[in-house]
C-alpha positions as CSV (number, residue, x, y, z in Angstrom):
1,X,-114.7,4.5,-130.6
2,X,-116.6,5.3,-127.3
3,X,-114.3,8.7,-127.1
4,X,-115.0,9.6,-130.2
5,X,-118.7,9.6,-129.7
6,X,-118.5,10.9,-126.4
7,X,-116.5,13.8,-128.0
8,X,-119.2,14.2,-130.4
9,X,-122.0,15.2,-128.0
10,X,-120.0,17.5,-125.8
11,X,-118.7,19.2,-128.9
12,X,-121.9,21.4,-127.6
13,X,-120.8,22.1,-124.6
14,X,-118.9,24.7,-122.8
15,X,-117.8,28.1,-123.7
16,X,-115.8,31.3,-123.4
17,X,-111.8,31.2,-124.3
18,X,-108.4,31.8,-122.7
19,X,-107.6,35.1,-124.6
20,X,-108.7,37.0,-121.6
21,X,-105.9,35.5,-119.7
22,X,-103.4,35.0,-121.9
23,X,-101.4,36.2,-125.1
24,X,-99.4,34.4,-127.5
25,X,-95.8,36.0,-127.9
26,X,-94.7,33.9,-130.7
27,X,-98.3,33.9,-132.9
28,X,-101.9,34.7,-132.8
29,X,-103.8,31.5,-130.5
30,X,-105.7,29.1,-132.6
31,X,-108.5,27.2,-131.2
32,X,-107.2,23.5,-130.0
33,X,-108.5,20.8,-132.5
34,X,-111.7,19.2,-131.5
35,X,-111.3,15.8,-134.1
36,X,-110.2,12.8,-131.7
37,X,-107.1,11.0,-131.9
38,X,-107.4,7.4,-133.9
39,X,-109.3,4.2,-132.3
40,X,-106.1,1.9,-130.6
41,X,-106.0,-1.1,-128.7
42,X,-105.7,0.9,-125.7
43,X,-109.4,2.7,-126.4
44,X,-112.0,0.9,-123.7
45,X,-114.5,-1.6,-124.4
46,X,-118.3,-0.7,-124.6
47,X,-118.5,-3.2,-121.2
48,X,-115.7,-0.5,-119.3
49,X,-117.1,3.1,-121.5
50,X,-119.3,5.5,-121.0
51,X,-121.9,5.5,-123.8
52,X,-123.0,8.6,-125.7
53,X,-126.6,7.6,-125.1
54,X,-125.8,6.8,-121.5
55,X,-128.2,8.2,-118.9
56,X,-126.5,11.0,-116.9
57,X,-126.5,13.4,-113.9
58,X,-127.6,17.0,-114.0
59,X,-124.6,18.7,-114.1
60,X,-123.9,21.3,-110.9
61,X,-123.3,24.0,-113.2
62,X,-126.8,24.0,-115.3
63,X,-125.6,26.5,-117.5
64,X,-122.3,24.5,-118.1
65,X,-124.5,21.9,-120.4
66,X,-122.1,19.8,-120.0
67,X,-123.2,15.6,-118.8
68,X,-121.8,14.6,-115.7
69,X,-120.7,10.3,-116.3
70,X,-119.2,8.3,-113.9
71,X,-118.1,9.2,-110.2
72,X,-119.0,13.3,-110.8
73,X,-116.6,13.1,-113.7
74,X,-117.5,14.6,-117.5
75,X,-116.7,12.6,-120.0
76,X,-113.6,12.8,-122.2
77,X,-113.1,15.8,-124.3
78,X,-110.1,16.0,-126.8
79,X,-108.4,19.0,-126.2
80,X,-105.0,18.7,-127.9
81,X,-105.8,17.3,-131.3
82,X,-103.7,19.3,-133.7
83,X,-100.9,18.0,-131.9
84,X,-101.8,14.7,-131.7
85,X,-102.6,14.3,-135.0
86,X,-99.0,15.9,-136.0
87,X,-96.8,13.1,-134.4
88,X,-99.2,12.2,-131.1
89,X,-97.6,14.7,-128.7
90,X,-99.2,14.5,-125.3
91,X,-100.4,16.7,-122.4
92,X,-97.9,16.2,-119.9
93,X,-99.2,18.3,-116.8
94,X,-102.3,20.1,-115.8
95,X,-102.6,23.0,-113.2
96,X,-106.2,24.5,-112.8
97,X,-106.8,27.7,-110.5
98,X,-110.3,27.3,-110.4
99,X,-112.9,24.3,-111.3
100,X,-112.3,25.4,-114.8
101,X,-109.7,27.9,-115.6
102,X,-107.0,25.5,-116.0
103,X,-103.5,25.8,-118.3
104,X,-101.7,22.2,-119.9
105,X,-98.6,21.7,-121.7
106,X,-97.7,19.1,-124.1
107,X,-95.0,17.3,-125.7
108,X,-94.6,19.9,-128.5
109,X,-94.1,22.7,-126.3
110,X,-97.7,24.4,-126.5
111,X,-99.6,25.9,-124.0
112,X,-103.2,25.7,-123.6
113,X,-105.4,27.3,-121.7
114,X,-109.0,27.6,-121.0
115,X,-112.0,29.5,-118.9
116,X,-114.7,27.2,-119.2
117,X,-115.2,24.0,-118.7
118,X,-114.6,22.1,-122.1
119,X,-113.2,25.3,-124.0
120,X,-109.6,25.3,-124.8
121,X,-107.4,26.9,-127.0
122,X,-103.5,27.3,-127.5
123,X,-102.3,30.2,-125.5
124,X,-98.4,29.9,-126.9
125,X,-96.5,27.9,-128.9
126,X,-93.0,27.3,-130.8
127,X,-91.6,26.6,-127.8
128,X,-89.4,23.8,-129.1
129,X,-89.1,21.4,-126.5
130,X,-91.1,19.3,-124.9
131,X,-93.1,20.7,-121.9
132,X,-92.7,18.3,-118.8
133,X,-94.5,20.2,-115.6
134,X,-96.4,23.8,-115.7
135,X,-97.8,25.2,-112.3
136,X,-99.9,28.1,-112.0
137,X,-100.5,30.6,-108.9
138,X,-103.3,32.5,-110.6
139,X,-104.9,33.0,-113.6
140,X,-102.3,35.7,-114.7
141,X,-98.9,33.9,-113.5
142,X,-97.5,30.6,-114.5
143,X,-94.3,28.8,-114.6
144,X,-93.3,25.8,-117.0
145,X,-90.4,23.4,-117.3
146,X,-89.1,21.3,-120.2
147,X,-86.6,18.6,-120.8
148,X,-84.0,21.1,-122.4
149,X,-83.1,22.9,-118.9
150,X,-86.0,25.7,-119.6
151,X,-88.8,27.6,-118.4
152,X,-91.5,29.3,-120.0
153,X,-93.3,32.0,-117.6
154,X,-96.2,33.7,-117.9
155,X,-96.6,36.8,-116.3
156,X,-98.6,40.1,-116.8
157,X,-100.7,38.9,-119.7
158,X,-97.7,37.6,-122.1
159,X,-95.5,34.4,-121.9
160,X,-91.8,34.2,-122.7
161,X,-89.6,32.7,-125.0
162,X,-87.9,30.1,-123.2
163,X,-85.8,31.2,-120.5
164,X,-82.8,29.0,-119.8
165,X,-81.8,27.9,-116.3
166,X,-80.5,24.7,-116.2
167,X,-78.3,23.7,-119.5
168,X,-78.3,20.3,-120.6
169,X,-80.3,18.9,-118.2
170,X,-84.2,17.8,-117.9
171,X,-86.3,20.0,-115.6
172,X,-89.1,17.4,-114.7
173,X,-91.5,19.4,-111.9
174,X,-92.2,22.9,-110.9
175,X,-93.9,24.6,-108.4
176,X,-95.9,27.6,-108.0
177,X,-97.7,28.8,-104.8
178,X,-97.1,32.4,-105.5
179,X,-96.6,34.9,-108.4
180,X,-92.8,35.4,-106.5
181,X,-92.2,32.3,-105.9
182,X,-91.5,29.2,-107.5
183,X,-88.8,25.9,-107.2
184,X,-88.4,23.4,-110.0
185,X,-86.4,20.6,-109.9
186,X,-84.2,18.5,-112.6
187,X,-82.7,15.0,-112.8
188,X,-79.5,15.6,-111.8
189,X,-80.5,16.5,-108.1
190,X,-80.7,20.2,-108.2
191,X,-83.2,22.7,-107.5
192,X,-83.8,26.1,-109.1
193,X,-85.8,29.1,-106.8
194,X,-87.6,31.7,-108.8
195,X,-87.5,35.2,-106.3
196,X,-89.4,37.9,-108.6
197,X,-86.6,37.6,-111.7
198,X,-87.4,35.3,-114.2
199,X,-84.0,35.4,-115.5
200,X,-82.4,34.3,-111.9
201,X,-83.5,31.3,-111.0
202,X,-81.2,30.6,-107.8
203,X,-79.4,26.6,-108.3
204,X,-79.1,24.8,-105.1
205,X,-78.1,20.9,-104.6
206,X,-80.9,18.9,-102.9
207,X,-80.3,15.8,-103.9
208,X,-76.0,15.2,-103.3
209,X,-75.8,11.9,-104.7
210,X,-77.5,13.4,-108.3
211,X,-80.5,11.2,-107.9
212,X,-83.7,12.0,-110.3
213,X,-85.8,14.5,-108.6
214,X,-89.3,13.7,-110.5
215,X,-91.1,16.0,-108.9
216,X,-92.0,19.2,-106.3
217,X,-94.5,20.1,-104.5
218,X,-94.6,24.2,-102.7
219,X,-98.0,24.8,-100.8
220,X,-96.3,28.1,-99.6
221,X,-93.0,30.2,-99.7
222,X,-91.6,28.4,-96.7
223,X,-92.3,24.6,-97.2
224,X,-91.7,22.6,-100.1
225,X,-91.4,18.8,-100.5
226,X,-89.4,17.3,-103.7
227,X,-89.6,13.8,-104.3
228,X,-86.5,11.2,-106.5
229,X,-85.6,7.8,-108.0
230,X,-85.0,6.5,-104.8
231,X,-87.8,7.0,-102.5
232,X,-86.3,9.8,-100.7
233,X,-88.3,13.0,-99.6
234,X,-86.9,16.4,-99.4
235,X,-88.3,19.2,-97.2
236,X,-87.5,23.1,-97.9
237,X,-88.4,25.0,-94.8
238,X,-88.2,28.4,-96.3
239,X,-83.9,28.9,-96.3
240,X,-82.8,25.5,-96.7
241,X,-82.8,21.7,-98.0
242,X,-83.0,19.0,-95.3
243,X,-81.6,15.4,-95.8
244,X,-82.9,12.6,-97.6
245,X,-85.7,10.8,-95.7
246,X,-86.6,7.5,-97.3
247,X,-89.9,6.8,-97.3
248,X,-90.5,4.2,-100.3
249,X,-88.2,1.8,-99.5
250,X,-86.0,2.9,-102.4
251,X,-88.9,2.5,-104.6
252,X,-88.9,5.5,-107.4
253,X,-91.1,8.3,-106.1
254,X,-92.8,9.9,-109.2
255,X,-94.9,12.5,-107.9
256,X,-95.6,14.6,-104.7
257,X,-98.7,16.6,-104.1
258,X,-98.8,19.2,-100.6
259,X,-101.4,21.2,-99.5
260,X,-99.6,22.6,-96.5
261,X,-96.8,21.6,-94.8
262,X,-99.0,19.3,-92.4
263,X,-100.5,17.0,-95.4
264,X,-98.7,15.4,-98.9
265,X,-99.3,12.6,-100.5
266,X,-96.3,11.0,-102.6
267,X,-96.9,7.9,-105.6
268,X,-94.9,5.6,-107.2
269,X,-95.3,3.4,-110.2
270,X,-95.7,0.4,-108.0
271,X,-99.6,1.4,-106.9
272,X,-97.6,2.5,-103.2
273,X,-98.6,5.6,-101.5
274,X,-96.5,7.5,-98.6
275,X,-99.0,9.7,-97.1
276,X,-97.5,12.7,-94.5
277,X,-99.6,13.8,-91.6
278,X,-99.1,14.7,-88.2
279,X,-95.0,15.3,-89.0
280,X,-94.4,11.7,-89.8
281,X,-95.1,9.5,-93.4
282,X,-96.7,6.5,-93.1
283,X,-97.0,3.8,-96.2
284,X,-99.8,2.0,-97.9
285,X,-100.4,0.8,-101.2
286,X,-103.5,1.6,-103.6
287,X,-105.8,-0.3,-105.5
288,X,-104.2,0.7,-108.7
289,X,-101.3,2.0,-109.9
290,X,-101.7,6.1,-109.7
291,X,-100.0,8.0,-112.3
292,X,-100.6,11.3,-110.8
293,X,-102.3,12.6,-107.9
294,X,-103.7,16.4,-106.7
295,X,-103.9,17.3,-102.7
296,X,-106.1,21.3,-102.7
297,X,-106.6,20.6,-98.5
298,X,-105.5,18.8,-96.3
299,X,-106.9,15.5,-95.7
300,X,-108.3,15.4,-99.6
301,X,-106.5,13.9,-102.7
302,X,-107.6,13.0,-106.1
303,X,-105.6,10.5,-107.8
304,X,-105.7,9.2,-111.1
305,X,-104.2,5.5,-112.5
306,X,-102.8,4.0,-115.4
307,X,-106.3,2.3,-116.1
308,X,-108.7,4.9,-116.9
309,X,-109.6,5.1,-112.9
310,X,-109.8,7.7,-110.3
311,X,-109.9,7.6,-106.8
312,X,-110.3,9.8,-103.8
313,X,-108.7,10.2,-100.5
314,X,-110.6,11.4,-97.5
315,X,-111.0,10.5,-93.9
316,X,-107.8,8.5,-93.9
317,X,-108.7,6.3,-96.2
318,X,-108.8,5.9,-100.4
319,X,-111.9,5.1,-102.3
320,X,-112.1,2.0,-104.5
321,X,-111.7,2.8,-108.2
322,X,-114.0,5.0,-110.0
323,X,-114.0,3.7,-114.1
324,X,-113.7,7.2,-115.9
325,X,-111.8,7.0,-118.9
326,X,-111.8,3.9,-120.3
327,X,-109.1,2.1,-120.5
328,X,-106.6,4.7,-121.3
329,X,-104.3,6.0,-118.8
330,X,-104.3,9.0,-117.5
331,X,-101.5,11.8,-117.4
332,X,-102.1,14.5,-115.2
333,X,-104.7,15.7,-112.8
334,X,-104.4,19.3,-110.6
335,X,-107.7,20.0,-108.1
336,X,-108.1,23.7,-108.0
337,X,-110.3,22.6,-104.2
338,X,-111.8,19.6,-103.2
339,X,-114.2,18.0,-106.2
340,X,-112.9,20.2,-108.5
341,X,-110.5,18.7,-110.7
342,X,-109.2,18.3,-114.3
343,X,-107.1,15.3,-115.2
344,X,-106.0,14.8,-118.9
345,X,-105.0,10.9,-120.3
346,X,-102.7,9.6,-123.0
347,X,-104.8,10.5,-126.1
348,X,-104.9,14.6,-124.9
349,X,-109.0,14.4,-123.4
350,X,-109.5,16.0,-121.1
351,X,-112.0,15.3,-117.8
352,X,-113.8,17.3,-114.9
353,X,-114.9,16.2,-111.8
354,X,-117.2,18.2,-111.3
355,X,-119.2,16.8,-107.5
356,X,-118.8,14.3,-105.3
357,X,-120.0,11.6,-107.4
């Protein structure tokens, strides 16, 4: 019940929309449903929640309006209802270019988008498949993937129909670092390398034994890091694919995040983190089980974990748990720069962090 309230006083807040930046091919954008998603079990306690009436922060951006809770993080903001209330799709991914231009898909093959910080609408639609991973190089150019071997690109102020490039099978990351530039990767082991034609997405084998590849991770054109179901790494150095290097003990890797080819941070769904630096991983474990995790420089991350937490790496070392949402895990979170961040959890809210708590 706590969301719902919450949602209730920053239905104020926040302003502006995504048409500037993008156009629907397939109908005119409609404004993303604002009613929240039912109470569950899953919804957090009053002992765990943020209250409406809670005393909070000024927020950094004054003109924003919008209450700062625990940590530096808003507080959560349904973004995806429509959906949800059709047959509870969810947000799957999150990529933000700025602290609050930010695009999401979900699991009915929508796009949203938004320009201010609470202020989302859907940008395209009728995709027909359910959107796994999106990743964005600017505000104007974005690539997503879905579990039907497609990807949906937007580029010079329209998006495409669905473009296939990998029949049959699951495309389950992409990544973006440029507008000419992109890899996504499927669970059969292969990669795909967008070059400028969005109908040619070059296949290449990085996985040879067909493990899952869950997810990739591109901080330039010439270094990438994809991640599988085995705990290996793989590292693109601009022409090529290098051998599996285990570095989970064979522990499925779900999600990579590289901010140059000097810093990643890789999670499983065991709460174990393999963190590269200096040219080597090393391996620790986490407080909480992270379901996603954002790297925008080197040396910084922002995870998020399956229990309504966050927490922050810096200085070598993670923070202890930061209670944002609840109980309710979260799905996604992409960090534009340090303490800028979105994250989205398993009822479509959405979150900022916004400082540095």
């Amino acid at each position: 019940m706590w969301a719902a309230i919450a949602a209730a006083v920053l239905v104020v807040a926040g302003g502006g929309t995504a048409a500037g930046l993008t156009l629907m091919h397939h109908a005119t954008p409609e404004a993303a449903a604002t009613t929240p998603p039912p109470a569950t079990s899953a919804a957090a306690s009053a002992a765990s929640s943020p209250s409406a009436s809670a005393t909070t922060q000024a927020s950094p951006s004054a003109s924003a309006g919008v209450p700062i809770g625990p940590g530096g993080w808003t507080y959560p903001k349904p973004i995806d209802q429509s959906a949800y209330s059709n047959d509870q799709a969810t947000i799957s991914a999150v990529s933000c270019v700025s602290a609050a231009t930010c695009f999401a898909v979900d699991s009915d093959g929508d796009v949203l988008a938004s320009t201010a910080t609470n202020s989302w609408q859907v940008a395209d639609t009728a995709n027909g498949s359910n959107l796994t991973d999106i990743s964005c190089a600017s505000a104007t150019f974005c690539a997503a993937t879905d579990e039907s071997g497609n990807v949906v690109m937007l580029s010079g102020g329209t998006w495409t129909s669905p473009i296939g490039i990998d029949s049959g099978t699951q495309l389950n990351g992409v990544s973006c670092p440029t507008s000419s530039f992109c890899v996504a990767v499927d669970n059969d082991g292969q990669g795909f390398t967008y070059t400028g034609s969005a109908t040619n997405w070059a296949r290449t084998t990085i996985d040879p034994n067909q493990d899952e590849l869950n997810s990739v991770s591109c901080p330039s054109t010439t270094f990438c890091v994809a991640v599988d179901s085995s705990g290996n790494e793989y590292t693109y150095n601009g022409s090529s694919w290098a051998a599996a290097q285990n570095i989970n003990s064979d522990n499925s890797l779900s999600q990579v995040s590289c901010s140059s080819a000097s810093f990643c941070v890789a999670i499983d769904g065991n709460a174990d983190v393999a963190v590269l630096t200096g040219g080597s991983w090393s391996s620790g474990t986490l407080s909480q089980t992270a379901t996603s995790v954002s790297c925008p420089s080197d040396g910084y991350c922002v995870a998020v974990d399956q229990n309504g937490g966050a927490l922050v790496y810096q200085q070598g070392n993670w923070s202890s748990e930061t209670k944002v949402d609840g109980n309710n895990s979260f799905k996604s979170v992409s960090c534009a720069q340090p303490n800028q961040c979105a994250a989205t959890d398993q009822y479509d809210n959405v979150m900022y962090y916004t400082s540095g708590g």
